[in-house]
TITOR-614626 format. One line per 8 residues: their letters; for each residue x, y, z of N, C-alpha, C. Coordinates in steps of 0.1 Angstrom, whole numbers, padded with zeros to 4 digits. Example, Ala and Ser with C-alpha at 12.3 -4.5 7.8 and 13.67 -1.06 7.14 Angstrom:
REM TITOR-614626
AS = 0132/-0057/0078/0123/-0045/0078/0132/-0033/0078  0128/-0022/0071/0137/-0011/0071/0129/0000/0079
This chain:
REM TITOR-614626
XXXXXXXX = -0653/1226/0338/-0664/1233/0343/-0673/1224/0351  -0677/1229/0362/-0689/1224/0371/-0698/1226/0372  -0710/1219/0372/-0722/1231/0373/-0725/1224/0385  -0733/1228/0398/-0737/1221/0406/-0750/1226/0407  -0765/1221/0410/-0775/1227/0410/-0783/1236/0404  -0777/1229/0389/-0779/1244/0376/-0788/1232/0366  -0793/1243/0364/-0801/1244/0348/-0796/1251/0337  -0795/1240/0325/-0789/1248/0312/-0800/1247/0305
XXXXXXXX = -0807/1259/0300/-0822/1259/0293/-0825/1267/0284  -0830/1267/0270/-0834/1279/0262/-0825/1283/0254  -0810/1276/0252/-0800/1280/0244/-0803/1276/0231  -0800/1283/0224/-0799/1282/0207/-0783/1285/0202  -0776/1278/0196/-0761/1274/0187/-0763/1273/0175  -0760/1281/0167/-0762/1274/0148/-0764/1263/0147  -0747/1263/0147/-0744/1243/0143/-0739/1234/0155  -0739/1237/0164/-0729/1229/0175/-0730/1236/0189
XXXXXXXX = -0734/1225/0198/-0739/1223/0213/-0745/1236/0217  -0759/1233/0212/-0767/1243/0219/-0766/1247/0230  -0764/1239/0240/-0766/1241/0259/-0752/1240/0260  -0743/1232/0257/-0727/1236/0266/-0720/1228/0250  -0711/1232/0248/-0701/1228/0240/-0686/1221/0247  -0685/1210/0246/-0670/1207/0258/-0664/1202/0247  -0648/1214/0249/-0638/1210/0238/-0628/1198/0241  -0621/1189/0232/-0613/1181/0233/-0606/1180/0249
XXXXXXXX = -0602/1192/0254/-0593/1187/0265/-0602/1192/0278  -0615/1193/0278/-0622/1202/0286/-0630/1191/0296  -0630/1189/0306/-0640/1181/0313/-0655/1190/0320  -0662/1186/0315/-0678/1195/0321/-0683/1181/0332  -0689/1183/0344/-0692/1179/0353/-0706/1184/0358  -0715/1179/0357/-0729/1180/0364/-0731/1171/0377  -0733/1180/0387/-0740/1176/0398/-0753/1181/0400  -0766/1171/0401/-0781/1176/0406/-0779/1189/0396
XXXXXXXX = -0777/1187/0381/-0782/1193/0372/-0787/1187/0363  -0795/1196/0351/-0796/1197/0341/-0793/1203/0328  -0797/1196/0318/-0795/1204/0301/-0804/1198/0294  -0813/1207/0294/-0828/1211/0287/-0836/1217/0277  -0838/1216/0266/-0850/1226/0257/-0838/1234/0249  -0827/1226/0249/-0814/1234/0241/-0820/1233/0228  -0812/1240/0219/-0811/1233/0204/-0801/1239/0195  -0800/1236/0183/-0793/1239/0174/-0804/1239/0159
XXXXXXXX = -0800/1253/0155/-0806/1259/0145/-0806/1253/0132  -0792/1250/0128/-0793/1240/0112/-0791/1228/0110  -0802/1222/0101/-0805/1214/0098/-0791/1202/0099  -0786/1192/0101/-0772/1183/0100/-0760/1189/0118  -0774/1202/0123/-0762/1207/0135/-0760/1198/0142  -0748/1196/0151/-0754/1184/0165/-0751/1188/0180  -0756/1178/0187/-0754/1183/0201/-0760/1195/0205  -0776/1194/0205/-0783/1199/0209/-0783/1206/0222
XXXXXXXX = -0782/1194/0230/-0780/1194/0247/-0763/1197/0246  -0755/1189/0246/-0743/1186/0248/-0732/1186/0235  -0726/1190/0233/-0715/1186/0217/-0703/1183/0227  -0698/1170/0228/-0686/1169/0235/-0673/1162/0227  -0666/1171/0223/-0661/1168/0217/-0647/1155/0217  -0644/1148/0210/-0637/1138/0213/-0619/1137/0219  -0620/1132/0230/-0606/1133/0238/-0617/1145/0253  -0628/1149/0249/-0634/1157/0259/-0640/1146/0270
XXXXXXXX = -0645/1153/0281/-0647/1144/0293/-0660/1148/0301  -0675/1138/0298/-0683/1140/0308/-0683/1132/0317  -0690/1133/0331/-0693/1135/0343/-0704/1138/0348  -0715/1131/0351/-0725/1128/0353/-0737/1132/0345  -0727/1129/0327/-0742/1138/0322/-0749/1124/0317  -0762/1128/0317/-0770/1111/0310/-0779/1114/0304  -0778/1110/0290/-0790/1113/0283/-0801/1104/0282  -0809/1116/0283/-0826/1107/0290/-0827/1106/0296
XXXXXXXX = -0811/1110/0308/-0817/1112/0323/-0816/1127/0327  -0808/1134/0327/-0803/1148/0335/-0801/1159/0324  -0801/1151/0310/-0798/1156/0299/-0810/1154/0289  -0824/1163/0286/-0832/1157/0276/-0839/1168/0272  -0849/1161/0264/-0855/1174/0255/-0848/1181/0246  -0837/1179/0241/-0828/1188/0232/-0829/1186/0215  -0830/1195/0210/-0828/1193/0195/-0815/1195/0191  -0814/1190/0180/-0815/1173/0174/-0813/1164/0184
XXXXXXXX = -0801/1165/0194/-0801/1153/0202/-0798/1160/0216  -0796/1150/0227/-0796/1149/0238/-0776/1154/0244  -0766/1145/0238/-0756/1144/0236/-0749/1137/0222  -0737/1147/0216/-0731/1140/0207/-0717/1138/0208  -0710/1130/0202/-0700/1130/0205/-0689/1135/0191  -0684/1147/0191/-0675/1150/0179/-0680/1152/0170  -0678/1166/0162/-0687/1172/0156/-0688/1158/0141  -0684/1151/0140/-0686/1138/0132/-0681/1126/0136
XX = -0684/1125/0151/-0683/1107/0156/-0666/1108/0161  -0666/1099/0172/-0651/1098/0176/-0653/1084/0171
C-alpha cells in the first residue's frame, strides 16, 4: 500500500494498529504523509499509529516525525516484539 499526500487520523482498533495495520509480507509506503491521533482501545493494545508486523516492510514512516500523537505508541513492531 501507498499512500501519497494522505492523512491517517481518528482511527480506533481494539487491540492492534489503530491507523494502518501492515501484515508480515505487506509493504506500506508513505510519501508527504501522515499517521495521527490513532489509537487503540485496550489497555496492553499496540501500534497505535502503526502495528507492523514482523517480516512486514516500512517506507518512509518515522516516528516523531510523519508518524505521531498515537496511543499507546507511534509504531510497533509485532504484536509481541520481532
Amino acid at each position: 500500500m501507498t499512500l501519497i499526500d494522505s492523512t491517517v487520523t481518528g482511527n480506533t482498533a481494539f487491540t492492534f494498529g489503530g491507523g494502518i495495520y501492515n501484515v508480515s509480507i505487506g509493504t506500506v509506503t508513505l510519501i508527504d504523509s501522515t499517521v495521527t491521533g490513532n489509537t487503540v482501545a485496550v489497555a496492553g493494545g499496540r501500534g497505535g499509529g502503526i502495528l507492523n508486523e514482523c517480516g512486514g516492510t516500512l517506507v518512509g514512516a518515522v516516528a516523531g516525525g510523519n508518524v505521531f500523537n498515537n496511543t499507546p505508541d507511534n509504531i510497533a513492531n509485532g504484536l509481541f516484539g520481532c
